[in-house]
C-alpha positions in Angstrom: 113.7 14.5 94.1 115.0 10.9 95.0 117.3 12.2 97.3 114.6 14.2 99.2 111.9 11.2 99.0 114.4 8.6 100.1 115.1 11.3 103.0 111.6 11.8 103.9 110.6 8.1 103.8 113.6 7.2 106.0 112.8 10.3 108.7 108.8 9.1 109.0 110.0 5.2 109.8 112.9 6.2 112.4 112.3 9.9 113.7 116.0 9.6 116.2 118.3 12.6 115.0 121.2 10.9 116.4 121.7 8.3 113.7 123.3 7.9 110.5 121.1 7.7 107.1 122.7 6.7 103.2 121.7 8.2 100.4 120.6 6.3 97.7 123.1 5.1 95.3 125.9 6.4 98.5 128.7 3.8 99.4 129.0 5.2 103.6 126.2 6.7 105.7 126.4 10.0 107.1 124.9 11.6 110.3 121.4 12.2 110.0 122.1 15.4 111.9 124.5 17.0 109.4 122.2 16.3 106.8 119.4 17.9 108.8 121.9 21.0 109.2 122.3 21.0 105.0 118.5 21.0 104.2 118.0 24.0 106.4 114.8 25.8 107.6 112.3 24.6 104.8 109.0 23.9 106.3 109.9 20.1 105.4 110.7 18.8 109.6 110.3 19.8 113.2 112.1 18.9 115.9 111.1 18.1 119.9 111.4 15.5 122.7 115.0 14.1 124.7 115.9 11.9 122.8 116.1 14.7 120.0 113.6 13.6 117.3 113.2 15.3 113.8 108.8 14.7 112.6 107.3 15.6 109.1 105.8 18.8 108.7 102.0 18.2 107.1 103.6 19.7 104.0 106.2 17.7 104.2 103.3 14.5 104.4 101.7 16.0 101.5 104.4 16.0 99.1 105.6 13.0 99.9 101.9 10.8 99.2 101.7 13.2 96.3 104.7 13.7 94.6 103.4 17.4 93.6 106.6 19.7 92.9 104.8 22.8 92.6 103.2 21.9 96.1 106.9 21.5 97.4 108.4 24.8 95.5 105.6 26.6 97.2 106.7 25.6 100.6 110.4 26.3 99.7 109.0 29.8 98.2 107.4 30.6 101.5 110.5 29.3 103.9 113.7 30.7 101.6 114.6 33.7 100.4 115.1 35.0 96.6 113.6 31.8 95.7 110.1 32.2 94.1 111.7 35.8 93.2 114.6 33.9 91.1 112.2 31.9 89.4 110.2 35.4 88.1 113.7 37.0 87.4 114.7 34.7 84.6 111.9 36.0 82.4 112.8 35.0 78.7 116.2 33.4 79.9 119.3 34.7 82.2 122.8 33.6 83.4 123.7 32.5 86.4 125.7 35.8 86.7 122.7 37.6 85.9 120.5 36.1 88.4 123.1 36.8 91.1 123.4 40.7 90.2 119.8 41.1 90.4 119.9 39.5 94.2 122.7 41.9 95.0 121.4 45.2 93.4 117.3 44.5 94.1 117.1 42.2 97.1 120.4 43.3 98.5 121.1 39.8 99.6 125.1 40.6 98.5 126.4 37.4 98.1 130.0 36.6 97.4 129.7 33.8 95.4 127.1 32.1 93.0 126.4 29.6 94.9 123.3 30.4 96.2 122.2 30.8 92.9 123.0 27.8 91.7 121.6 26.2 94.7 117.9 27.4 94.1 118.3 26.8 90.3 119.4 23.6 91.1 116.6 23.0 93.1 114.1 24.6 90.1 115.8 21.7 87.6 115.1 19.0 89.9 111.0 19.9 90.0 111.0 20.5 86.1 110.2 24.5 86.4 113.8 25.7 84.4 115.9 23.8 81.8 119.6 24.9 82.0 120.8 26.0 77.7 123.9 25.1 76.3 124.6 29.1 75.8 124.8 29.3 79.4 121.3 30.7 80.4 118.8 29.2 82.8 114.8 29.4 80.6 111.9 28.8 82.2 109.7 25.4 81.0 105.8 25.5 80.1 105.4 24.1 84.6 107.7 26.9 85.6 105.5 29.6 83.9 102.7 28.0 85.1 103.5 27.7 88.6 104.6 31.7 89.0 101.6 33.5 89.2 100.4 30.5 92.3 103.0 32.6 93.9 103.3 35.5 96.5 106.3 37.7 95.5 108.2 40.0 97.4 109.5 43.1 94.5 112.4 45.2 95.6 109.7 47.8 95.9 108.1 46.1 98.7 111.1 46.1 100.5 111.8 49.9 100.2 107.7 50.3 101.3 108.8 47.8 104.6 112.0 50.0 105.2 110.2 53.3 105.3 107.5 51.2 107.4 109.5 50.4 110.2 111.7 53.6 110.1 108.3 55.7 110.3 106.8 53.2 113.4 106.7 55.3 117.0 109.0 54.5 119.5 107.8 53.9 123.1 111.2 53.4 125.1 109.8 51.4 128.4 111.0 53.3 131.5 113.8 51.2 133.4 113.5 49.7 136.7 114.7 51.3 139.9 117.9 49.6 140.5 118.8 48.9 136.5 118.1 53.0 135.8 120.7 54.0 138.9 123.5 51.4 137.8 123.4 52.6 134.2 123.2 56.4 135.8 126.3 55.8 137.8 128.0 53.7 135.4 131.7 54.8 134.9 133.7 54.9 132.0 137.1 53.3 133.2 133.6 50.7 134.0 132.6 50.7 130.6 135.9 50.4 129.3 136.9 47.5 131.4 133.6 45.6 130.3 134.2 41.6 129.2 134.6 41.5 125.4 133.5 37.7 125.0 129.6 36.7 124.9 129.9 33.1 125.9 128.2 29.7 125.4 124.9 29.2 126.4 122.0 26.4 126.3 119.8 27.2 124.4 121.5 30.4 122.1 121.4 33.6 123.4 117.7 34.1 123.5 115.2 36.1 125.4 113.4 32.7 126.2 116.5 30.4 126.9 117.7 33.0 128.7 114.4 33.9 130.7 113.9 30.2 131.2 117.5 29.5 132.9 117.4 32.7 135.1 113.7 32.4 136.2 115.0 28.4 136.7 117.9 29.5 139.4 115.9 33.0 140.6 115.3 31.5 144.0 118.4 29.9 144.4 119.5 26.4 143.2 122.5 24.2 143.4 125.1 23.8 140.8 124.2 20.0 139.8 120.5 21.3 140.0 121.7 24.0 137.7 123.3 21.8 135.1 120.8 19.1 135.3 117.8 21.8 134.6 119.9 22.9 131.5 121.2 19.4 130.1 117.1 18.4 130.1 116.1 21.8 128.7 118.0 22.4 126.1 119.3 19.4 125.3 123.0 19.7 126.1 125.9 17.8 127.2 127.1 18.2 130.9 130.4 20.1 130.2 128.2 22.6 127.6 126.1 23.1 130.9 128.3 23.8 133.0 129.9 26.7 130.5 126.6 28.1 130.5 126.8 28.6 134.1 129.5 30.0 134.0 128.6 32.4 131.0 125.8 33.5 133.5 127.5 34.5 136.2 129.9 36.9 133.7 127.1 38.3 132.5 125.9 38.7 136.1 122.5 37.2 136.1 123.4 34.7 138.4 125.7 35.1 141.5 126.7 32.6 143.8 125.0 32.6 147.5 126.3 29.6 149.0 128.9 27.3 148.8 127.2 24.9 146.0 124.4 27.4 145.4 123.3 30.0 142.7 120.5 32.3 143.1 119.5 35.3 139.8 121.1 38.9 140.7 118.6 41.9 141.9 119.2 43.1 138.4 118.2 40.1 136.4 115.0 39.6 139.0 114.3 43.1 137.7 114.2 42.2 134.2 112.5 38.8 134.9 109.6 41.4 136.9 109.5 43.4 133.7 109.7 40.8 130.9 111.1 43.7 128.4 113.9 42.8 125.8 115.3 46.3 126.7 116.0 45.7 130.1 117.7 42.6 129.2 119.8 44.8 126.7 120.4 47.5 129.8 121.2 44.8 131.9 123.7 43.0 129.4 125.2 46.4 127.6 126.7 46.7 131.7 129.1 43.9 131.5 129.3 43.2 127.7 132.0 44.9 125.8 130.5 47.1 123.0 126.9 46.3 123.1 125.3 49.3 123.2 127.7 50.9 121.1 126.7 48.4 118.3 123.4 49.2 118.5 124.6 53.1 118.0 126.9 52.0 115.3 123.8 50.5 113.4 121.9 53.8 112.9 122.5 52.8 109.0 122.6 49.4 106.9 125.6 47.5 107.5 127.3 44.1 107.7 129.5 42.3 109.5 132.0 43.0 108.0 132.0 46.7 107.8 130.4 47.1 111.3 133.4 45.5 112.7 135.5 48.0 111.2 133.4 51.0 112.0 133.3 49.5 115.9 137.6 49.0 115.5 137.9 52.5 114.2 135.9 54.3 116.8 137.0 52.0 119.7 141.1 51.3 118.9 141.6 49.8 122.5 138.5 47.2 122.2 139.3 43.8 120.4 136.3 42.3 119.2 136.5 40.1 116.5 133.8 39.8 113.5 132.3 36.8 115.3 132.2 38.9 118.8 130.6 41.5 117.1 128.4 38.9 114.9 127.2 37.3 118.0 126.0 41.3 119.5 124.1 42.1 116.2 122.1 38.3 116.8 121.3 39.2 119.9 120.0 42.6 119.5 118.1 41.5 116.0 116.7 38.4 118.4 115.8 41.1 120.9 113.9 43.1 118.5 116.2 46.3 118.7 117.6 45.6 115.0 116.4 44.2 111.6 118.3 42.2 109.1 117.5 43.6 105.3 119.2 40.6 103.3 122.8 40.2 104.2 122.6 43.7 106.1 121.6 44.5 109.3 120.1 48.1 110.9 118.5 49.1 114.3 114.5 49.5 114.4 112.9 52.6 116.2 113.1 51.1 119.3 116.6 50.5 119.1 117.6 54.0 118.3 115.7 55.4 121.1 117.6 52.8 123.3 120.6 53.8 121.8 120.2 57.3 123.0 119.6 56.4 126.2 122.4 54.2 127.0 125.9 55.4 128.4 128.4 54.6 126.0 132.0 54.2 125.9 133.7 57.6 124.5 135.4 57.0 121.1 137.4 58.3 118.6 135.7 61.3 116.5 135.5 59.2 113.0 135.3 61.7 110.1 135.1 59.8 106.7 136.1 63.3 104.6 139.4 63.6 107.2 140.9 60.7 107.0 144.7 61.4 106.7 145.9 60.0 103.7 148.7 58.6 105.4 148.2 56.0 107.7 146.2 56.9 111.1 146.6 57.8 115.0 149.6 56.1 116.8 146.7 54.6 119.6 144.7 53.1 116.2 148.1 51.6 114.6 149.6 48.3 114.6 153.6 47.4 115.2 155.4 50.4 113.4 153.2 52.1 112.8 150.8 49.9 110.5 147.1 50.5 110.9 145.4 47.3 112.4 143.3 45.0 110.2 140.4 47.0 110.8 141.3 50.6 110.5 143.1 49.2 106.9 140.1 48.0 105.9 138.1 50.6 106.7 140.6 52.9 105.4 140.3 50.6 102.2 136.2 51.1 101.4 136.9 55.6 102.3 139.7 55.8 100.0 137.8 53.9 97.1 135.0 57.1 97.3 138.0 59.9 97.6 138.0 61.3 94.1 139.6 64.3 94.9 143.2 61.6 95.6 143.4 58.6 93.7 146.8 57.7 95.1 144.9 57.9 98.6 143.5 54.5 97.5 146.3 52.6 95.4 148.3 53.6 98.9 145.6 51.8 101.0 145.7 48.8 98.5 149.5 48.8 98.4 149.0 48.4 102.6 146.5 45.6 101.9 148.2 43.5 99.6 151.2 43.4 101.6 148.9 42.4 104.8 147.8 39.5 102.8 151.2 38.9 102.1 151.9 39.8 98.4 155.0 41.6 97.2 154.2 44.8 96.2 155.7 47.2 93.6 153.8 50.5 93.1 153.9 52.3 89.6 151.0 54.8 88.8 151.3 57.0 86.2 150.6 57.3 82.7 150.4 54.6 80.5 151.3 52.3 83.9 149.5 50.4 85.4 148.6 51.2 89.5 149.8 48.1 91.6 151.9 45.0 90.6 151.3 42.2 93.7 153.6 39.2 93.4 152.8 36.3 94.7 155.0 33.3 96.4 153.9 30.4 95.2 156.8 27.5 95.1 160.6 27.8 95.1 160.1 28.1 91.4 156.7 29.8 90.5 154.8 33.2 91.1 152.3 34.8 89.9 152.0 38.4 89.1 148.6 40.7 88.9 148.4 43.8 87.4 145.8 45.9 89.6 144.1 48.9 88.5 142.3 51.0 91.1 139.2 52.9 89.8 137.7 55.2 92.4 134.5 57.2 92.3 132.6 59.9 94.8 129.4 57.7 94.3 130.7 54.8 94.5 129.9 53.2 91.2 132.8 52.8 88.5 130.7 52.5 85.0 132.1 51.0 81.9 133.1 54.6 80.4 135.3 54.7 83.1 137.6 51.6 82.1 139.9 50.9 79.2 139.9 47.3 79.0 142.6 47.6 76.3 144.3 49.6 78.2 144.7 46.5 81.1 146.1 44.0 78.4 148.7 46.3 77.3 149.6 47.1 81.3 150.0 43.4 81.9 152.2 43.2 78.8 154.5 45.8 80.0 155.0 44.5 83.2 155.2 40.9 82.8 152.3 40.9 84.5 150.4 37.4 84.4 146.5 38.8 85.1 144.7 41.9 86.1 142.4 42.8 89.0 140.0 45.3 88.9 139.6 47.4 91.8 136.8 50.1 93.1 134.1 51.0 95.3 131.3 49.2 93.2 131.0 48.4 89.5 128.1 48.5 87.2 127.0 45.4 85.0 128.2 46.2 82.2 131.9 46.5 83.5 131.2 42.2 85.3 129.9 41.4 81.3 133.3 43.1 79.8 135.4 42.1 82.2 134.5 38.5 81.7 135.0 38.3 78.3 138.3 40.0 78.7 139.5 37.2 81.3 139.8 40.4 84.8 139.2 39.9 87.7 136.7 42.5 89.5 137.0 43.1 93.1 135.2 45.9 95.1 136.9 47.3 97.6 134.6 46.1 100.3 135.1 42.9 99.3 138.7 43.6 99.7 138.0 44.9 103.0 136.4 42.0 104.3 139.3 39.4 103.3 141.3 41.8 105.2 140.0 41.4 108.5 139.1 37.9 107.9 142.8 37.3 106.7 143.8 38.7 110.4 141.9 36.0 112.1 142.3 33.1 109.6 145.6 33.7 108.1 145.6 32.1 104.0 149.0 31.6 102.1 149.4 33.4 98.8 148.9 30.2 97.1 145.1 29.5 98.6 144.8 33.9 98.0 145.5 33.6 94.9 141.8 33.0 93.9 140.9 36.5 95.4 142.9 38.4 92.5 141.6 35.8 89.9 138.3 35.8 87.9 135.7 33.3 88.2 137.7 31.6 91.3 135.7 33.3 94.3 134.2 29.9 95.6 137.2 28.4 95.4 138.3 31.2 98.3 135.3 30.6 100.2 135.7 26.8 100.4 139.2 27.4 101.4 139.1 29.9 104.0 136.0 28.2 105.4 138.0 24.9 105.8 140.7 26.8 107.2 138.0 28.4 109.9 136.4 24.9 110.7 139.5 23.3 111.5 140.9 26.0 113.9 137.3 25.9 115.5 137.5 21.6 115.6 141.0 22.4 117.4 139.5 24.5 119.8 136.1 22.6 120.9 138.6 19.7 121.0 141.3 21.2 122.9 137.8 22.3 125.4 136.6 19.2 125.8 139.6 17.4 127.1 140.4 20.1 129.7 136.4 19.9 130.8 137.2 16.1 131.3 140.2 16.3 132.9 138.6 19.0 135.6 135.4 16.9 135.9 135.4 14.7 139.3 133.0 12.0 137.4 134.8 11.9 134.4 138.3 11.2 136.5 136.9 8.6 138.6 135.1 6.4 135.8 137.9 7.0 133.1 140.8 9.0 134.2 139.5 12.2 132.8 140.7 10.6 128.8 138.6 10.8 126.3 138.3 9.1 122.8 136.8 10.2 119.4 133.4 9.0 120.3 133.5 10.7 123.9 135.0 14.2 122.2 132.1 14.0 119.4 129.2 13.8 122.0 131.0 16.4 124.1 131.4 18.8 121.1 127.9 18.2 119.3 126.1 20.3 120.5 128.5 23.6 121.2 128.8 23.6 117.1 125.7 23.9 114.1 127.5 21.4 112.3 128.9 18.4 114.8 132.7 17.3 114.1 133.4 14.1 112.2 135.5 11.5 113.0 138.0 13.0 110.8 137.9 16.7 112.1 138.5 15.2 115.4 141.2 13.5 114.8 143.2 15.4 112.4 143.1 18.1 116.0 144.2 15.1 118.1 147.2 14.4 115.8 147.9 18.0 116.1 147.9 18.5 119.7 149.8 14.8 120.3 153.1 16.0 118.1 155.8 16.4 119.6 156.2 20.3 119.0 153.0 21.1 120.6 152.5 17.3 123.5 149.7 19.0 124.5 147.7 16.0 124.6 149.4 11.9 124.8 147.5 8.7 123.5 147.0 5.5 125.2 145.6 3.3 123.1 142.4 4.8 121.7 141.6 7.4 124.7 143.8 10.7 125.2 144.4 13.0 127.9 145.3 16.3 127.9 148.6 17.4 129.5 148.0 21.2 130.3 145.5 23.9 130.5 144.2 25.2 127.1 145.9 28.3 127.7 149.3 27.2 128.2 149.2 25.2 124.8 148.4 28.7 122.9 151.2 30.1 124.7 153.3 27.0 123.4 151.4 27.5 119.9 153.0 31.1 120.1 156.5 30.4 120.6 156.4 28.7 118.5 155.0 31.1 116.2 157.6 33.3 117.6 160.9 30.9 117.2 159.4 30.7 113.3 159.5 34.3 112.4 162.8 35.4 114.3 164.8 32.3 112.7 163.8 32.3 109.1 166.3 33.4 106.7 165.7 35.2 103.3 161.8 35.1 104.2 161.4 37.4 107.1 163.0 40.5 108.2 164.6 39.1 110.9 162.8 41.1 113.6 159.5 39.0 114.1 157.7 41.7 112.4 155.2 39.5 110.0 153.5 42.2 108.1 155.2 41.8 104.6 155.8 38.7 102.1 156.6 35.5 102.9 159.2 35.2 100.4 162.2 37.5 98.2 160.3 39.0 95.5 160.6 38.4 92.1 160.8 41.6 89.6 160.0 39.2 86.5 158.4 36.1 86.5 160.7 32.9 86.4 160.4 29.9 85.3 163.3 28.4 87.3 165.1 29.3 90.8 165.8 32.9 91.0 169.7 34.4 90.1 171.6 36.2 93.2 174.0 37.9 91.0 175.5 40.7 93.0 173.9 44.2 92.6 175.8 47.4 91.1 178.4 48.5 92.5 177.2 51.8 92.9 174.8 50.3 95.6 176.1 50.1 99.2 173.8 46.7 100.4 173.9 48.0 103.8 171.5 50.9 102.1 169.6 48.5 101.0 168.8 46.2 103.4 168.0 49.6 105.6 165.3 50.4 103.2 163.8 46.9 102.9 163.3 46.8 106.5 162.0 50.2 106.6 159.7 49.1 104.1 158.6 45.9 105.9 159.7 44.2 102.9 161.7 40.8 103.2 165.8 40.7 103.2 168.4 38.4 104.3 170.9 39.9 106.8 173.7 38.7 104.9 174.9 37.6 101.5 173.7 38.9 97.8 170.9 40.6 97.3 168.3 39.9 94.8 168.5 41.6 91.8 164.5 42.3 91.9 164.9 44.0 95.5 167.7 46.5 94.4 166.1 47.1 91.2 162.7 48.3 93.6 165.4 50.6 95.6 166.3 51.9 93.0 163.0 52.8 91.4 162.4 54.0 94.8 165.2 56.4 94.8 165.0 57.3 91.3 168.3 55.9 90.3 168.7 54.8 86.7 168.5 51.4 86.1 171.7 49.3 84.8 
């Protein structure tokens, strides 16, 4: 509460956004901004004017010449989710734990972590409404039972009345203009196929008004500087971020180029501008867009990033959208009205599946979930040598977990998994045996080794009667094993309570799926993994991949900027087209939700400047790029390249970078690992043609490790020496 006074205070004296502010009791200041991008959407501020200014919401006046908490957990209540509903949960006392199963299974917020939890407790400490117990439970105070029934609650049974609602509300598809209704009838697929896959940057967000207001801006024709100048006073924007949303325009073809300085709207977009409908727009965009209206399809039921980007890689094989690409196409067709978020999950409205019916879309594969061979998938929907992409694994991943009928359909699918994350694998099964054993690489002289056990179940819920707890400790005993993992479609609560006082970790096997993809795009080492196959170390793995993510994103916006300069004739002529950390911040700000710090920035610069990638050269405290963004990937990838073909005794040898990182290890040691020669009865050349067969890691010459000819020979079922 002294933080958020000393905040408010400090906003209503000096409303500037682009300013730094210190907390009380805080040795350094931080940017006002970032701390405006931490408190959220709360009711507390609104924003308007250039300069951007942040001004006190009347509630937000209220609370602070009152001081009244429950006035301020009110206006939280009505601006944040599961918040009001958390404090009615606890009832006589719950866990943290607790709380967060009940905004998974009720509210279907499905949150990875506790965080959020903690987040809104904390918050519920703060104003005096919960006490947090010794035994670990969070118990409501005499102002917290109080306060409730002031409250408006939303029950899970309100939801399922607002789901059947909006599924039972009459869809009126507006007729398409003239020229947009004969371009979508003529479209062609080789058309469709070869449609742009990336959404681009533009002021303002993808928006039916930022977009309405650019396009109706430029209908009758403008100049380019006219162009950026009406965007940069808009919205708000830096002149390079203007400039990309020109060009994002013309790709999406709303604007076309006239003249030789001048832009006028297409006869398409003046269509949509003449009919003002959001499904025009959509028509008009699912032309040029890779995928679009085949999201919308793909959305006929609840589903998440994560999953929808599989379901869209499955069908589609030749398309490459990433989960942001796809992220960005659900935003737009939820801002458009054509799809509804439900918690962390997202599904098309009425309208949208009447739009989705009309559109032409791209032909795909025929997906059947109850004929998915057990053994990998199509040639066209595989990787190098025949490994399924990211994707189709984890998609592959969440069906096998529900195939009852062949458990060793899934432990195969998790065997593929853990080796994409790159873990050693060794695959058991059996009585008494555990499923999986995953090794992982940590130092020259430590691994750690899980025992996994793979539960699957037809409805997708593995219940405590269907797991021997005892039965894990004994399987880790047997095979050295360090922990165990629990793996299925979906657990019930009493399996997270037992499995937390047994020290397993639980894992469902869509969460599994969506490290897998996420792995593909932000690869972790087995080291900063490790947290997936532990219990209790989940935010640990968030914090650490999302670190990971911010610092390839700081790379790239930096890498952007400088080539922006470098190409800008105003920029050359008043400073050489160089930049420093100041001039890359205020080029960056607003392209990101959070800005870059100093830091960010110039851990990329340091990156870029050494001497394996001299893709940019200091002088002084300004820096210049040297080449075009895309020729420093292409350096970043021969790198990449040079890396993999050259390591010895941690890659195959053959660039192929789907298995572990290191030799495995059959038990684990507590020193550097023996090369004693294998048996004789072992030709290594048989060997070493097995390993590579099975993507698995082997030097091209000298011993062999005892662990990897001790897997051969399971494999073969020779006897052991």
């Amino acid at each position: 509460m002294e933080n958020l006074t000393a905040l408010l205070k400090d906003i209503d004296a000096d409303p500037l956004v682009d300013r730094s502010f210190t907390w009380p009791g805080a040795a350094s200041p931080v940017q006002m901004r970032q701390v405006l991008h931490f408190v959220g959407s709360c009711g507390l501020f609104t924003r308007e004017g250039r300069p951007s200014r942040v001004l006190l919401t009347p509630e937000a006046r209220q609370f602070l010449e009152t001081g009244d908490t429950g006035h301020l957990v009110a206006l939280l209540h009505a601006h944040v989710r599961f918040f009001g509903e958390t404090l009615e949960s606890i009832g006589e006392g719950l866990t943290y734990n607790d709380l967060n199963r009940i905004a998974i299974a009720d509210y279907g917020l499905n949150w990875k972590s506790l965080d959020q939890v903690r987040r809104r407790v904390h918050w519920m400490r703060g104003t005096g409404l919960v006490e947090y117990w010794t035994n670990g439970k969070i118990v409501l105070t005499d102002a917290g039972r109080a306060l409730l029934p002031r409250l408006s609650l939303v029950r899970p049974s309100d939801l399922e009345s607002q789901r059947r609602a909006a599924a039972d509300l009459p869809a009126e598809l507006p007729e398409a203009p003239r020229l947009l209704a004969e371009r979508l009838a003529s479209v062609t697929e080789e058309e469709l196929r070869s449609r742009k896959r990336v959404l681009g940057y533009l002021a303002g967000g993808a928006s039916m008004a930022a977009l309405s207001r650019l396009v109706d801006a430029a209908a009758a024709g403008l100049s380019r500087d006219e162009i950026v100048q009406f965007s940069m006073e808009t919205f708000e924007v830096g002149k390079s971020s203007a400039e990309q949303s020109l060009n994002t325009l013309q790709g999406l073809d709303l604007l076309a180029q006239v003249g030789p300085d001048r832009f006028a709207a297409t006869d398409l977009a003046v269509e949509w501008l003449g009919s003002g409908e959001a499904v025009d727009l959509i028509r008009h965009l699912h032309l040029g867009l890779d995928l679009l209206g085949e999201t919308l399809d793909a959305l006929a039921t609840e589903s998440d990033s994560g999953r929808l980007t599989a379901t869209l890689a499955e069908k589609y094989p030749a398309s490459d959208l990433t989960r942001k690409d796809v992220t960005a196409r659900v935003a737009l067709l939820v801002e458009t009205g054509l799809a509804e978020r439900l918690g962390t999950m997202t599904r098309r409205t009425a309208l949208g599946t009447a739009l989705a019916g009309s559109l032409p879309l791209q032909k795909g594969q025929d997906v059947r979930r109850d004929s998915v061979p057990s053994e990998g998938r199509a040639a066209s929907a595989e990787g190098d040598r025949g490994r399924p992409l990211p994707a189709q694994l984890a998609a592959e991943v969440i069906s096998a977990s529900t195939d009852s009928a062949d458990y060793q359909r899934f432990e195969r699918a998790l065997a593929e998994a853990f080796r994409h994350l790159s873990m050693d694998v060794e695959v058991h099964s059996g009585p008494a045996k555990t499923d999986l054993v995953v090794t992982l690489w940590l130092s020259p002289t430590s691994r750690r080794r899980i025992a996994v056990e793979a539960k699957t179940d037809g409805a997708g819920l593995v219940t405590d009667q269907d797991v021997r707890f005892m039965r894990l400790s004994e399987h880790r005993t047997r095979h050295q094993a360090d922990h165990s993992v629990l793996i299925g479609p979906g657990f019930d609560s009493r399996v997270f309570r037992e499995a937390s006082k047994e020290g397993v970790a639980v894992l469902t096997a869509r969460q599994l799926a969506e490290m897998i993809v996420r792995h593909a795009g932000t690869p972790l080492y087995p080291h900063e993994l490790a947290a997936l196959l532990l219990p209790g170390h989940a935010d640990a793995l968030e914090q650490t991949w999302s670190q990971t993510e911010r610092r390839t994103e700081a790379l790239a916006l930096v890498t952007s900027a400088m080539w922006n300069s470098a190409n800008d004739p105003v920029d050359i002529e008043f400073g050489a087209g160089a930049l420093d950390v100041r001039d890359i911040w205020r080029e960056t700000k607003a392209l990101v939700e959070t800005p870059l710090d100093k830091k960010e920035i110039e851990e990329a610069l340091a990156f870029l400047s050494s001497p394996s990638v001299a893709g940019v050269v200091r002088r002084g405290t300004d820096h210049t790029i040297t080449a075009p963004p895309a020729l420093i990937a292409s350096r970043l990838r021969s790198l990449a390249a040079a890396i993999e073909a050259k390591a010895s005794g941690t890659e195959s040898g053959d660039g192929d970078r789907t298995g572990p990182i290191a030799a495995p290890s059959g038990q684990p040691p507590v020193g550097p690992q023996r090369t004693d020669p294998p048996s004789h009865d072992i030709e290594p050349a048989h060997v070493r043609a097995w390993a590579k067969a099975e993507g698995r890691p082997v030097n091209t010459r000298g011993r062999l490790s005892e662990s990897l000819v001790a897997q051969y020979k399971r494999a073969h079922g020779l006897p052991a020496d």
